[in-house]
TORFIFI-878134 format. One line per field, with one value per residue (C-alpha): residue number from 1; residue in three letters; x negated, y, z. Coordinates in pm, whole numbers, plus 50000, padded with zeros to 5 digits. Each point is the difference from the previous one (the first is absolute). Layout:
BEGIN
num NUM/...;
residuo ALA/...;
east X/...;
north Y/...;
up Z/...;
***
This chain:
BEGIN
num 1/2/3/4/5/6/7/8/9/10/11/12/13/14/15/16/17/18/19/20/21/22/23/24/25/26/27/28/29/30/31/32/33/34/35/36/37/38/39/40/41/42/43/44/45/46/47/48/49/50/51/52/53/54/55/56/57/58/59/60/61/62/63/64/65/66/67/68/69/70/71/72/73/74/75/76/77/78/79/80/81/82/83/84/85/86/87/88/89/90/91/92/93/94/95/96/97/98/99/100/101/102/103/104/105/106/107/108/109/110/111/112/113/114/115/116/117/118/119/120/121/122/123/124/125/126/127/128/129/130/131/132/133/134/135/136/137/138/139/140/141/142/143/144/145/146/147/148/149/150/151/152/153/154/155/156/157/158/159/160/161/162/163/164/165/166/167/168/169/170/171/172/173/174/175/176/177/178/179/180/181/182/183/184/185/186/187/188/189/190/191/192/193/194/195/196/197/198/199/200/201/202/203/204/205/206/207/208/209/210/211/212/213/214/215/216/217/218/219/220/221/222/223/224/225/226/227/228/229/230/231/232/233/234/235/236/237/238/239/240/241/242/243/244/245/246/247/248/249/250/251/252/253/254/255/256/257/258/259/260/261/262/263/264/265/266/267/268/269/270/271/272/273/274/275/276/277/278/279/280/281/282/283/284/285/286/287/288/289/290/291/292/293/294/295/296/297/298/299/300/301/302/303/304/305/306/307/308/309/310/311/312/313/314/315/316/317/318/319/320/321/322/323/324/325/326/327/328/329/330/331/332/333/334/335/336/337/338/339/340/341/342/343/344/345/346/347/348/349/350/351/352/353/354/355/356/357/358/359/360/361/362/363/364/365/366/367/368/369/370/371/372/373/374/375/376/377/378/379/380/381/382/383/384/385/386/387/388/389/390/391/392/393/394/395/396/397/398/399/400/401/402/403/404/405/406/407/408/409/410/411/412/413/414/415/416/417/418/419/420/421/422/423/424/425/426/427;
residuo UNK/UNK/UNK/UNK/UNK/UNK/UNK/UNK/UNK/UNK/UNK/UNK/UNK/UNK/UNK/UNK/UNK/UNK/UNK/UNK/UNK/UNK/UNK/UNK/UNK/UNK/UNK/UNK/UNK/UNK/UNK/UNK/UNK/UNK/UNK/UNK/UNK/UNK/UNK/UNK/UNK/UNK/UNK/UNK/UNK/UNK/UNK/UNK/UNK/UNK/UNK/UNK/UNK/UNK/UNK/UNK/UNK/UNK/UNK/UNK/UNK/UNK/UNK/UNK/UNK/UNK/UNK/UNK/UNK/UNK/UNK/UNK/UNK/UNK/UNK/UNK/UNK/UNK/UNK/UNK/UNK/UNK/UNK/UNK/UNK/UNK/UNK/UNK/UNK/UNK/UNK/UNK/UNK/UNK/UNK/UNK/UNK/UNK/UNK/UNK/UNK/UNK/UNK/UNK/UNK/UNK/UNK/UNK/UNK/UNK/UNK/UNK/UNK/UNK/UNK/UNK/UNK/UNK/UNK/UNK/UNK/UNK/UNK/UNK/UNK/UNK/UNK/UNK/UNK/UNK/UNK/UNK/UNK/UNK/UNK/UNK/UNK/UNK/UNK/UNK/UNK/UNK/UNK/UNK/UNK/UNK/UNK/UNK/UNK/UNK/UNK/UNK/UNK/UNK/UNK/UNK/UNK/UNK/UNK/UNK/UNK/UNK/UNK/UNK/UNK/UNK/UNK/UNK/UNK/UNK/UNK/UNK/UNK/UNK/UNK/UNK/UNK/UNK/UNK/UNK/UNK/UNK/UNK/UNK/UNK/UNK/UNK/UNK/UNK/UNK/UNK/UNK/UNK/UNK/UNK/UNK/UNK/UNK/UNK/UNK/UNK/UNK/UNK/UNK/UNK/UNK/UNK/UNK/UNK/UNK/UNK/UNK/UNK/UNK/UNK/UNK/UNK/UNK/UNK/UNK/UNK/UNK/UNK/UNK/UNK/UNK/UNK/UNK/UNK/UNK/UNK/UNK/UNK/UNK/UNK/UNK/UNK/UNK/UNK/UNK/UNK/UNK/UNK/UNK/UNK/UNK/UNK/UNK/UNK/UNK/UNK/UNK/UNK/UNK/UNK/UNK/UNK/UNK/UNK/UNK/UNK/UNK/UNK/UNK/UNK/UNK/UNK/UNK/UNK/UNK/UNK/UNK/UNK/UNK/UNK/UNK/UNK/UNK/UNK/UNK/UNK/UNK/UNK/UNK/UNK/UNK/UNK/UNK/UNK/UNK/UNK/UNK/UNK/UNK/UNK/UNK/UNK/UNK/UNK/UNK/UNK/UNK/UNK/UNK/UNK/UNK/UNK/UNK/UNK/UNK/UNK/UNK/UNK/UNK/UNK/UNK/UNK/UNK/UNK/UNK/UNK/UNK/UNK/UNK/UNK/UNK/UNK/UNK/UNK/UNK/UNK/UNK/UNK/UNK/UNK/UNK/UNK/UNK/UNK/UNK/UNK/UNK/UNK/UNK/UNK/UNK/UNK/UNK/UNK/UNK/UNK/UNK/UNK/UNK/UNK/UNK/UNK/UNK/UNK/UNK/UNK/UNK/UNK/UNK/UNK/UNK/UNK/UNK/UNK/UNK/UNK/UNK/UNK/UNK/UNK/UNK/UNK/UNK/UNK/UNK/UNK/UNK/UNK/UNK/UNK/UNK/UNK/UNK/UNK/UNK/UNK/UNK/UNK/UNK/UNK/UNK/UNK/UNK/UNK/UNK/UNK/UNK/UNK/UNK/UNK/UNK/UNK/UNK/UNK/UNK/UNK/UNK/UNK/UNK/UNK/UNK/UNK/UNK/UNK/UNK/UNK/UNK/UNK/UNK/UNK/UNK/UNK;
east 50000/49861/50112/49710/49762/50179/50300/50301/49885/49623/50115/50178/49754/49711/50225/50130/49660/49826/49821/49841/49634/49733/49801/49708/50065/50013/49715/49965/49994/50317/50165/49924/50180/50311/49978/50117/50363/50029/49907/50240/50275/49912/50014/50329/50129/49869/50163/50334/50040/49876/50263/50347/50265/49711/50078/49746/49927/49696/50231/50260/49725/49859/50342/50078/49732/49983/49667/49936/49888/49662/49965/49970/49758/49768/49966/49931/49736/49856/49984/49823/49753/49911/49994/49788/49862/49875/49794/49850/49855/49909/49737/49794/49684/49927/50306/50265/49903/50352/50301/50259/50087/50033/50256/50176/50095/50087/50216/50190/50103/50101/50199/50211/50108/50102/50186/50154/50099/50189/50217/50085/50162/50311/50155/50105/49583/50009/50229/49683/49764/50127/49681/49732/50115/49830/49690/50101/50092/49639/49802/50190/49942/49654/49947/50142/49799/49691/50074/49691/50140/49698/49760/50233/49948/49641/49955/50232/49826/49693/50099/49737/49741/49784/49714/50062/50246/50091/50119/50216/50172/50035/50133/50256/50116/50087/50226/50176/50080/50125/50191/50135/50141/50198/50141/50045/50231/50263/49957/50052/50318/50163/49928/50204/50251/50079/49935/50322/49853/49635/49888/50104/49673/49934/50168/49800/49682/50059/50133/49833/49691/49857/50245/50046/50244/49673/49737/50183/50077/49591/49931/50275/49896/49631/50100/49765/50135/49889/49626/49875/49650/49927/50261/50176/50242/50005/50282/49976/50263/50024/49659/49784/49903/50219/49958/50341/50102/50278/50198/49981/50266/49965/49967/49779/50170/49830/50062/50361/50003/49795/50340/50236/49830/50023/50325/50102/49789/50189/50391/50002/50290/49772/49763/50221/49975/49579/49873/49982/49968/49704/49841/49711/50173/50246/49695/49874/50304/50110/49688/50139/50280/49760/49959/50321/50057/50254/49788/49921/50407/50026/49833/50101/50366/49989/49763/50272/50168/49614/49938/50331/49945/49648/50137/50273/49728/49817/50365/49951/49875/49646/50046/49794/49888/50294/49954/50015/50371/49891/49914/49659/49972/49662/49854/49638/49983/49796/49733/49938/49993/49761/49770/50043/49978/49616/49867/49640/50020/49927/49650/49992/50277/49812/49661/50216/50120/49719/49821/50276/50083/49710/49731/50188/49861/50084/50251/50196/50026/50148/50224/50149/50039/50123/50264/50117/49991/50262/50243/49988/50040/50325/50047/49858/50354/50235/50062/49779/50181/50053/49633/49822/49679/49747/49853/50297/50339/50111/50166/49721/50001/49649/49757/49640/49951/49788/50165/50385/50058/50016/50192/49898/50168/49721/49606/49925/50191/49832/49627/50059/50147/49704/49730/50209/50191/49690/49972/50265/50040/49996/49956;
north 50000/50382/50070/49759/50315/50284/50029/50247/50291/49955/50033/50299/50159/49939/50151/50262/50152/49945/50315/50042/49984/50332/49919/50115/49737/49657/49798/50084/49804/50152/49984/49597/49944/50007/49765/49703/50187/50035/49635/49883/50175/49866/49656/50060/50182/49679/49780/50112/50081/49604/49870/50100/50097/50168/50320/50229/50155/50238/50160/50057/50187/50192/50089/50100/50231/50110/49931/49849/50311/49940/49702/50139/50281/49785/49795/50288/50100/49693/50046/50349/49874/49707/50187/50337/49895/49585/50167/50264/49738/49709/50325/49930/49860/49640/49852/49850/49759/49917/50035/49847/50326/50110/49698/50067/50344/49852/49754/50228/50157/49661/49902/50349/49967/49690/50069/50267/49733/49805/50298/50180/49713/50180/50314/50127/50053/50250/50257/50065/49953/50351/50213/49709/49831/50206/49915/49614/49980/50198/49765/49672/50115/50098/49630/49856/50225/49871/49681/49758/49660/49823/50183/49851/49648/50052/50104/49786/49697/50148/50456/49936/49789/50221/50118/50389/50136/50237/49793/49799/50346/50047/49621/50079/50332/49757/49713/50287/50162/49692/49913/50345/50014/49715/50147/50320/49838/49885/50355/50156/49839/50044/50349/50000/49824/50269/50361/50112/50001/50163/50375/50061/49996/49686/49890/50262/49906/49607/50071/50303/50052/49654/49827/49696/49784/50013/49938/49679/49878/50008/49770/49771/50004/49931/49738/50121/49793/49700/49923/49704/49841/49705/49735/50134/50278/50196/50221/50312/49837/50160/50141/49749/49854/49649/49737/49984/49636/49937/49904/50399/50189/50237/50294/50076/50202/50280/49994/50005/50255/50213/49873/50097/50327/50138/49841/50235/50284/49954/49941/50212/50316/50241/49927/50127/50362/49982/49792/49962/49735/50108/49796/49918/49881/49821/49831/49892/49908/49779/49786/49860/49802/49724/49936/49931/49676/49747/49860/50316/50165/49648/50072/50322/50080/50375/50005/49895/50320/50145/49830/50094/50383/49994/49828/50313/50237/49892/50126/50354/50288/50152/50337/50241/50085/50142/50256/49872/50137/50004/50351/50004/49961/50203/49757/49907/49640/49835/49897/50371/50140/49739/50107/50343/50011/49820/50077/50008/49843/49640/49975/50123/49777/49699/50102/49977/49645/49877/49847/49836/49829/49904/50000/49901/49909/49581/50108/50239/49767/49748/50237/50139/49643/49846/50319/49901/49638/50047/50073/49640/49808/50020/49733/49728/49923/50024/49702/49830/50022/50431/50070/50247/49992/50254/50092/49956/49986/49694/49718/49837/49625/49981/50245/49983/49722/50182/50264/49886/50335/50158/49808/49931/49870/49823/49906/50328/50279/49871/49987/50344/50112/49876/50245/50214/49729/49870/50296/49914/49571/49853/50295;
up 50000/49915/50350/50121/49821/50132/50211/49920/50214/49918/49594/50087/50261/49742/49704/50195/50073/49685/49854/49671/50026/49943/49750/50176/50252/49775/50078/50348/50275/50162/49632/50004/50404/49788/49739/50165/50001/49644/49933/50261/49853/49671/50131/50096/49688/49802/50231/50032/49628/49912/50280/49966/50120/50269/50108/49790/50339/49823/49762/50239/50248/49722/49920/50415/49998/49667/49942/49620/49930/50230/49842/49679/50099/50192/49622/49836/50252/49936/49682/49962/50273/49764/49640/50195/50308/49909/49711/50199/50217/49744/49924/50325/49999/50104/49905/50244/50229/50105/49773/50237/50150/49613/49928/50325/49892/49656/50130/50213/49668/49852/50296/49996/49661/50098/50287/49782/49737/50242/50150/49689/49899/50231/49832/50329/50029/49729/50167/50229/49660/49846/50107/49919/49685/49712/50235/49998/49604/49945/50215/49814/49662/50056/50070/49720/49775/50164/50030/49833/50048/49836/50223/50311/49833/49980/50358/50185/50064/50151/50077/50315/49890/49807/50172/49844/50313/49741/49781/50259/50082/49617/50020/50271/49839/49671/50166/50264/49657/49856/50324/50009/49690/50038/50301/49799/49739/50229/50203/49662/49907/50337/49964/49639/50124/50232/49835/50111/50414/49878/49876/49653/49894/50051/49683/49820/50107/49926/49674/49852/50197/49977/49759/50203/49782/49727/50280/50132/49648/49956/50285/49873/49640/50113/50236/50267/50331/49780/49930/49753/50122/49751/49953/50353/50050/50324/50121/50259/50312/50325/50009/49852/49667/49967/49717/49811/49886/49727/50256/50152/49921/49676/50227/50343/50284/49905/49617/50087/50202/49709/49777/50253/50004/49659/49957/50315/49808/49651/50146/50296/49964/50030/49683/49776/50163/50021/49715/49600/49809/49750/49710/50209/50349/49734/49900/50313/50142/49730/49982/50320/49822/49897/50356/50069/49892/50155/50260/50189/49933/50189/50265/50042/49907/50048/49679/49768/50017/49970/49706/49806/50097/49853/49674/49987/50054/49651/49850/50161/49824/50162/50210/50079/50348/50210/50238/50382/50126/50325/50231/50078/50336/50134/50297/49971/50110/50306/49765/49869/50369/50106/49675/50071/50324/49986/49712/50004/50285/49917/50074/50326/50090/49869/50214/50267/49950/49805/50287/50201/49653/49803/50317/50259/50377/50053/50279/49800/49762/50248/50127/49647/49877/50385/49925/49682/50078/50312/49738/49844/50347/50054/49710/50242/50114/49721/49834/49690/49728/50030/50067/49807/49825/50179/49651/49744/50203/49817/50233/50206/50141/50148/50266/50067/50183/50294/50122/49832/49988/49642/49724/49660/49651/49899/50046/49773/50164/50378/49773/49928/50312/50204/49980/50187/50262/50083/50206/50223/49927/50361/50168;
***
């Protein structure tokens, strides 16, 4: 039971209180104390959402205190410090010594956006979204743009074993994007589904600013989730590379949620208002048809109606550009504040954490990992077969077998866990 992690008034007290971090205070040692909150409440946002009819008791606190919108800031905090701040410090000379402070940090972002992809599965969430969403729909897209599947291939067996720590933060960066992203395209069509609750804007920048119905249709076209190494084919499922037999279905998890999405995108009410058909998005939308063959309608019977409206849209005439209907609304986002409000800041921030990070002292590491570890222990008592992987989050049946503390999926996940719960095994 999720209760067995964190009781009904700890989830709220902890949710309650949360506060968006400074970005001049990630990395530090007082910034790492709290770390073993967020990854308890991820454990049981996972939990509850993979056994219904549970009460999703982290959606319904977020929604008590109206707090998504910390939630979202603290991911885009995250973000800035790893796109202006990680750089800065990857500058200093010798390189790292330690990069498991780095991944922590890393990770934290990773397990917000999945928190958030959990919740905002509830439209009553998005009531409390309004302020935060242009920030959430930036931050999603930016990751599919990004994304670099075959890199994530590349590195996945082995993102700690190379002996260049830079590269093993590089590594890191490449499979949380990967991750991310497939947390971003279920975020993404939540948020479509429910314009009508978020800023008016929203729609605009989704449709017009990035063009996301053409950016989707991409990654489908190119079949990125899916990787072909020699005579084996290997599909991105719940954060890991997995070798898909015939006897797989057509489509991964993930793959149907990128359908889902731009079906969501094309039918919605409120394209009609914001978006144009024009020769070239009629070109890249209808190369999609030839994916849609019986098996995968089959598998997924909202792409019938999908596949029909993409077969009418060859009929209609190309239009030019519309101009977006909606009133501009002037509100700089969190992201733009952040930028603006430490700019030219970035390398004085990362002198600050560069040590602590990269060089740290043996009992400040101890203490920053001990920290984050806490967070995973309170999966010791919940039953087998709703365990969670400590590096992946898929369902975990086994735990190292000397302390029979942290849970792993498989023999690969606890190889690459280890440099860093060594640390703490048996203690």
């Amino acid at each position: 039971m999720s209760s067995d992690i964190l009781t009904t008034p700890e989830l709220d007290h902890i949710i309650q209180n949360l506060k968006v971090s400074k970005l001049d205070e990630i990395g530090t040692i007082d910034w790492f104390k709290d770390r073993d909150k967020l990854c308890k409440i991820h454990q049981v946002s996972v939990l509850e959402a993979e056994s219904p009819p549970c009460e999703e008791r982290v959606k319904s606190a977020l929604v008590a205190n109206n707090n998504i919108e910390v939630f979202v800031k603290e991911l885009v905090t995250l973000a800035v410090w790893r796109i202006k701040i990680l750089p800065e410090m990857c500058k200093f000379s010798p390189k790292p010594e330690q990069v498991i402070p780095t991944y922590i940090i890393l990770y934290s972002e990773q397990l917000i956006a999945s928190i958030l992809e959990v919740v905002l599965f509830y439209e009553e969430v998005f009531w409390d979204l309004y302020e935060s969403c242009i920030d959430l729909v930036d931050y999603s897209i930016s990751h599919l743009i990004v994304l670099d599947t075959k890199a994530a291939y590349k590195v996945s067996e082995n993102a700690f074993s190379d002996s260049d720590t830079l590269k093993v933060i590089n590594n890191n960066i490449t499979l949380m994007n990967c991750c991310v992203s497939a947390s971003s395209l279920s975020i993404l069509r939540y948020v479509v589904e429910n314009l009508d609750k978020v800023r008016l804007t929203a729609a605009s920048t989704i449709y017009t600013t990035y063009d996301l119905p053409v950016i989707v249709a991409h990654l489908i076209d190119k079949n990125v989730w899916s990787i072909k190494d020699g005579d084996k084919v290997y599909k991105y499922v719940d954060n890991k590379w997995k070798e898909w037999l015939p006897s797989d279905p057509v489509l991964s998890k993930v793959e149907c949620q990128a359908w889902l999405l731009l079906r969501e995108l094309l039918m919605n009410s409120t394209v009609d208002t914001v978006y144009s058909y024009t020769n070239y998005r009629k070109e890249v939308l209808s190369k999609l048809v030839r994916h849609l063959h019986d098996s995968v309608v089959d598998q997924l019977s909202p792409l019938a109606d999908l596949k029909l409206w993409l077969h009418r849209l060859s009929l209609v005439s190309p239009k030019d550009d519309m101009k977006n209907p909606f009133i501009l609304e002037i509100n700089s986002g969190y992201k733009e504040e952040l930028l603006a409000d430490y700019n030219d800041k970035w390398k004085e921030i990362a002198e600050k954490v560069v040590t602590l990070l990269f060089y740290p002292r043996h009992n400040d590491l101890v203490n920053i990992v001990k920290g984050f570890a806490n967070g995973l222990d309170g999966l010791i008592d919940v039953a087998d077969n709703i365990n969670t992987c400590a590096v992946c989050f898929a369902k975990a049946l086994k735990r190292c077998s000397k302390c029979r503390k942290v849970w792993y999926c498989s023999r690969q996940c606890q190889v690459d866990n280890w440099a860093s719960h060594k640390l703490l095994c048996g203690k």
